[in-house]
N, C-alpha and C positions, 0 to 999 in steps of 0.2 A: 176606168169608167168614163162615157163623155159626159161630157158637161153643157156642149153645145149641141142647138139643135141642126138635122140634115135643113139644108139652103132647100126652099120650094122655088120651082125653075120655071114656073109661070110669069114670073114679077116680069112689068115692061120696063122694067131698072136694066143697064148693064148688071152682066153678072160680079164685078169687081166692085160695082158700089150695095150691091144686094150684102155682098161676102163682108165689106167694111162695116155699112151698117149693124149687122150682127154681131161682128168683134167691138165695136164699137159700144153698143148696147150689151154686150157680156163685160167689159172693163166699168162702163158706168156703174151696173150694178153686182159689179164683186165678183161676179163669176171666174173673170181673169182676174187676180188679183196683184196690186202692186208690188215689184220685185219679180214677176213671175217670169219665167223664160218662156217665150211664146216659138213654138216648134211646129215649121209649115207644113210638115209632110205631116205632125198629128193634126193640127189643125185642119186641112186640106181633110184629111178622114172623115173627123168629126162632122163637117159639113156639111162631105158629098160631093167636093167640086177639087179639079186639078188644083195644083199650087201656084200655079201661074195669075190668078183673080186672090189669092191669099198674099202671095206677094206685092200685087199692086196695091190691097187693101192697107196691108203693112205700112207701104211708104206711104201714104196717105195719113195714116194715122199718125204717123210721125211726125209729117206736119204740123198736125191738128195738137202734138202735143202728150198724145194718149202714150205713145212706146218711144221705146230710145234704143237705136240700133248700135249697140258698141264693136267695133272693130277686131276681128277675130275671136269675139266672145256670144256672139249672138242677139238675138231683140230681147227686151223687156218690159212690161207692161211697167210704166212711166212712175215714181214715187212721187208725189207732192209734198213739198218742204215748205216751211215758213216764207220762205223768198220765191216761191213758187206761187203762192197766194197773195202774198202784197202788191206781187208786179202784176197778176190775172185783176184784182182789186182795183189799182190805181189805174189801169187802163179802162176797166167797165166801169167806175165809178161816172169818169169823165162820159162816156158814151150813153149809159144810163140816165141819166142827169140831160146830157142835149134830146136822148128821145122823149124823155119826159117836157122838156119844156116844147119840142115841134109839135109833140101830140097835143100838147095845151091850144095850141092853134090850130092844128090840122084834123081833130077829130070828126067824125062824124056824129049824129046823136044816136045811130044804131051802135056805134062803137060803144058810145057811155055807156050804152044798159049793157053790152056785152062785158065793161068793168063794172059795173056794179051787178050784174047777177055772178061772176065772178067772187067777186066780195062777200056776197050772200052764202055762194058754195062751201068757201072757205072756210068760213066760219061755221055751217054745218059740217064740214069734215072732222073739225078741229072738236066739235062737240062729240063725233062718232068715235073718233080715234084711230081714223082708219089713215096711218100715216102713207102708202102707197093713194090714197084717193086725195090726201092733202098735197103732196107733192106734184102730183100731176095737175091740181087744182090751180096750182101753184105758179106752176110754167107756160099756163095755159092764161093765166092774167098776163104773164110778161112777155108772151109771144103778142097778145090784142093790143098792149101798149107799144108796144116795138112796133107792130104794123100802122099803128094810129101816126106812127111820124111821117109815114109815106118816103120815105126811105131807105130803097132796096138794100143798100151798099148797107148801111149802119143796120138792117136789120142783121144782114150776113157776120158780121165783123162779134158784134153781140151775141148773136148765137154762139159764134165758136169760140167764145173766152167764157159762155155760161156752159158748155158741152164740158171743158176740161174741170170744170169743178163739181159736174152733176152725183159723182160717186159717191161726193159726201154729203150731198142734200140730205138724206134721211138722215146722219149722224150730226148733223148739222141745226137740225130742225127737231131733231127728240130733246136735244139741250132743253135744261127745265126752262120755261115761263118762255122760250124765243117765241113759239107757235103765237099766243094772245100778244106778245109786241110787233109780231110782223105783223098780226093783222091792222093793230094801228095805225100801223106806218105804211099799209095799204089804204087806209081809208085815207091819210092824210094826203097822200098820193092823188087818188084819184078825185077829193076834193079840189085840190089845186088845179087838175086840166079839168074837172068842172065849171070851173069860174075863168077857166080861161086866162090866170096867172102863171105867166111863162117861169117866171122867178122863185115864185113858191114851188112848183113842182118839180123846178130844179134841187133847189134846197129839200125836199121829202123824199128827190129819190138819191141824192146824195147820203143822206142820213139812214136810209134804209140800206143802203149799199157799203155804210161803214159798220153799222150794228150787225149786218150779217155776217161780213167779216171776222169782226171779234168774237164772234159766235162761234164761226167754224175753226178758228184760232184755238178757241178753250176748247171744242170739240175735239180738235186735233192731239189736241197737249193731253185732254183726260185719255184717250185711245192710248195714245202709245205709251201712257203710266198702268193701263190694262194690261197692256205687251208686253212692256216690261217685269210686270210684275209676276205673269204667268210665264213668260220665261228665267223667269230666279226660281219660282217653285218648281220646274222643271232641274231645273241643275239641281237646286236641293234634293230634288225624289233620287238623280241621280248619286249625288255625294252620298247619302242615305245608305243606297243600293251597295254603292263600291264599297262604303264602312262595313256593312253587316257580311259582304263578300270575306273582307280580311279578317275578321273576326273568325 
């Protein structure tokens, strides 16, 4: 059955970034899922498009982090380990941290209301419960902060260390009570390049950028104790099956 959808062939995108994008947005949210062996000619199906824009999309993504192409065993959509998010962490931590403190000087006042009706939405989402409209509410604060530094390079750089971890934003952000501390830690945020303190804003978005962490840390740890655990009931149903066989 596919899973993805056929590429529409109007986009003024090359077709190999049209083809990436896609894969790319099927790995973020699960559709590919981690460990999964990613097969061109199904995929190239799936699409609608030769395999020649699927392979480029490939290596591409492999940069970015998303697959890992092992040597006569095939691609695979990328797993993320512990050591996998403290180095994604300690790198965005630091970059995070300098655009908040450029934004603190660089912004505009259209920019502020653009973080603070932000803020507002937020907080309305979080009330709805609509975690798909919190998330994207979400990203959408840290894309207007990220531009606020005026910054091409560091906006690019930022993007693609918060791309390799978007898969787990939803599991990341249902954790009980994170939703009401991020938003905190957004206001405290966007207090600081209100006043135009380079220093405080550094310190709020460091602090938000370690508390998310440990977030998606325990997120990570409770998942694969779900996994694990649904895979012992699975061998038990089996042992089960085999006893009741010998019998």
């Amino acid at each position: 059955m596919a899973r993805l959808s056929p590429i529409r062939l109007d986009s003024y995108q090359p077709l190999r970034e049209v083809v990436c994008e896609s894969l790319r947005n099927a790995i973020s949210k699960g559709v590919l899922k981690p460990g999964e062996r990613l097969m061109e000619i199904q995929l190239a199906e799936e699409l609608g498009v030769s395999r020649t824009p699927v392979r480029e999309a490939i290596r591409k993504l492999e940069l970015e982090g998303y697959v890992v192409m092992l040597p006569r065993r095939g691609t695979y959509v990328s797993s993320l380990t512990i050591r996998d998010v403290n180095e994604v962490f300690e790198i965005r931590t630091s970059l995070e941290s300098l655009a908040a403190a450029l934004a603190s000087e660089r912004i505009t006042d259209e920019e502020m209301d653009n973080l603070q009706r932000f803020l507002v939405q937020f907080a309305n989402d979080i009330k709805s419960g609509d975690m798909e409209h919190i998330v994207d509410t979400d990203m959408k604060f840290h894309d207007a902060l990220y531009q606020a530094s005026r910054n091409n390079r560091l906006v690019g750089i930022i993007s693609n260390l918060r791309d390799q971890l978007t898969r787990f934003r939803t599991t990341s952000m249902s954790y009980p009570d994170r939703l009401k501390a991020s938003l905190n830690e957004h206001r405290s945020l966007v207090e600081a390049i209100a006043q135009g303190d380079a220093e405080a804003a550094k310190a709020a978005a460091e602090f938000h950028m370690e508390q998310s962490e440990k977030t998606l840390l325990k997120a990570m740890e409770k998942l694969q104790g779900k996994e694990m655990a649904a895979e012992e009931k699975v061998r038990d149903a089996a042992d089960s099956d085999d006893t009741a066989d010998e019998a």
